[in-house]
C-alpha positions, 0 to 999 in steps of 0.5 A: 982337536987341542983348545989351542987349535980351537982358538986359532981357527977363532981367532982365524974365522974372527980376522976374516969376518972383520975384514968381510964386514970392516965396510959396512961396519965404516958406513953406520958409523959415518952417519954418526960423525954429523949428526948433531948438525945433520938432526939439528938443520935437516931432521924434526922430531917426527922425522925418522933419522936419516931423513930430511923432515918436511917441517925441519929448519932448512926445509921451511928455508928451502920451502921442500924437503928435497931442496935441503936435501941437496943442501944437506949433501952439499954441505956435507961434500964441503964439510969433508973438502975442507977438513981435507978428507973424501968421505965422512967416515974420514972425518971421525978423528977430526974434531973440528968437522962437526963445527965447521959443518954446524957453521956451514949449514947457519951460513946457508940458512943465514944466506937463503934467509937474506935473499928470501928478504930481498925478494919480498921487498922487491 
């Protein structure tokens, strides 16, 4: 076997693992397109990453974990629905995502902040 036919059958084996494994590879870095927001309103320095803290600012707005949660989901649906997009991997070349999502999320915990004021002075 010549090295030329070597290489082809590389460059052949590299072609096809890339396309086998291109989805995994798409999902890790998706959660690398929000996660200054993400880590910001959602996670605590004793929260590993990828998990809402107990003790995160939206957490004690939301007075449990699995509440910011279901905000961080939200938020992270509307995040793509306006930036036109399906899925958060899509949004890797939209450079407005990650500030429309931080504006999303001050928009929440301001507005959850309000009503809790409303409650306790009613």
């Amino acid at each position: 076997m010549t090295e030329e036919e070597k290489r082809e059958i590389v460059d052949e084996l590299e072609k096809r693992l890339e396309e086998k494994y291109k989805p995994m590879l798409a999902k890790e870095h998706s959660g690398a397109v929000l996660r200054e927001p993400r880590e910001k309103w959602f996670n605590s320095k004793d929260t590993r990453s990828g998990k809402c803290a107990h003790n995160s600012i939206m957490a004690n707005a939301f007075g449990r974990p699995f509440y910011s949660w279901q905000v961080w989901d939200n938020v992270r649906k509307l995040t793509c629905q306006i930036c036109g997009k399906r899925y958060v991997r899509e949004l890797a070349e939209d450079k407005m995502a990650s500030a429309i999502c931080e504006r999303l999320c001050q928009i929440v915990f301001d507005l959850r902040e309000s009503h809790e004021g409303r409650d306790k002075n009613a």
